[in-house]
N, C-alpha and C positions, 0 to 999 in steps of 0.2 A: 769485626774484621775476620776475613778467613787466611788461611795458617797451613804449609804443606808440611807436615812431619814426615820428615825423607830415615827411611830405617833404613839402616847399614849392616853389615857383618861381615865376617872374614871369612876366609874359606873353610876354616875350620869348626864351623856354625853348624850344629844340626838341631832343628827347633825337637823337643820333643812334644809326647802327646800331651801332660797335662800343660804347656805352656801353648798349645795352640787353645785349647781350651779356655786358658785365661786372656788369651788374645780376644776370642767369639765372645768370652765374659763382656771385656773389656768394648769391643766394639758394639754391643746391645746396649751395656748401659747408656754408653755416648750418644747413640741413635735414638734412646728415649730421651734423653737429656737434650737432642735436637741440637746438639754439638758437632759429631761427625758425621758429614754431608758423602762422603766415599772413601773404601781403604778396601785395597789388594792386597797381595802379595805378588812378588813378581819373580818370573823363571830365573833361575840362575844367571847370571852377566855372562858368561858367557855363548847364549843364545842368545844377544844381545846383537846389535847393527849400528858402527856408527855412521853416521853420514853426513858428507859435507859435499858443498859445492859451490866452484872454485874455476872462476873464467866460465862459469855455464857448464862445465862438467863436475858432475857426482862421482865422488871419490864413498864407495861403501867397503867398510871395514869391519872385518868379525870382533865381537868384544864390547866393550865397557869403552866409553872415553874415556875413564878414569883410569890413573895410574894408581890409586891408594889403595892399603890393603885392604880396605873395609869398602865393600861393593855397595849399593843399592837395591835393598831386595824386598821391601814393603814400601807402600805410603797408604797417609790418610789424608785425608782434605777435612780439617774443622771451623768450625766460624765463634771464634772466643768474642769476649768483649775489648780483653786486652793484650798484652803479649804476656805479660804476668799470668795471667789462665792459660794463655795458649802453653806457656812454658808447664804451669802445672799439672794441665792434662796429660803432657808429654810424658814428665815424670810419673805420671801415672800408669803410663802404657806399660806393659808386659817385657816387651821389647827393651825399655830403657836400661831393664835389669841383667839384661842376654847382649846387648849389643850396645848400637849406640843410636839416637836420634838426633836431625838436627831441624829445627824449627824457624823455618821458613814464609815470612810477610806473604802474602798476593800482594800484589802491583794493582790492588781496584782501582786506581783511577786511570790505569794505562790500560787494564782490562775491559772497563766499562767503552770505551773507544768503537 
């Protein structure tokens, strides 16, 4: 099964160098292990765009759709066997220890579509 782990953090977040480090650790090993399939990090929220639309017009808004304090600023894409791994990889990450992750199913049978 593959598994988004959505990483968050608050504005008050600034990663340092040896945690990027153990982030790069962390994502090699995974990529040997044939675990994690993709993982970014991504620009700040508020470079961010939301966009809706509504009656046929698109409504584009600066920012996050989220209102919580803890933004979206990394994912990985993994494929565990179970959620039990998917949860333990999590724990594993870097990140878990600095912010927070939340560990997210794919929809593969609405995917495969």
């Amino acid at each position: 099964m593959k598994y988004l782990l959505i990483i968050g953090h608050d504005d008050n977040f600034g990663p340092s160098q040896s945690l990027i480090s153990r982030i790069m650790d962390w994502n090699e090993e995974m990529s040997e292990r044939k675990i994690l399939l993709d993982s970014n990090p991504l620009k700040p929220w508020i470079e961010a765009k939301t966009i809706r639309v509504r009656n046929g017009k698109p409504e584009v808004l600066p920012g996050s759709f989220s209102d919580s304090t803890e933004k979206i600023s990394a994912y990985a894409l993994v494929s565990c066997k179970s959620e039990s791994e998917a949860i333990s990889i999590a724990c594993a990450h870097p990140m878990a220890m600095e912010a927070v992750i939340e560990v997210r199913p794919i929809w593969e049978d609405i995917a495969a579509m």
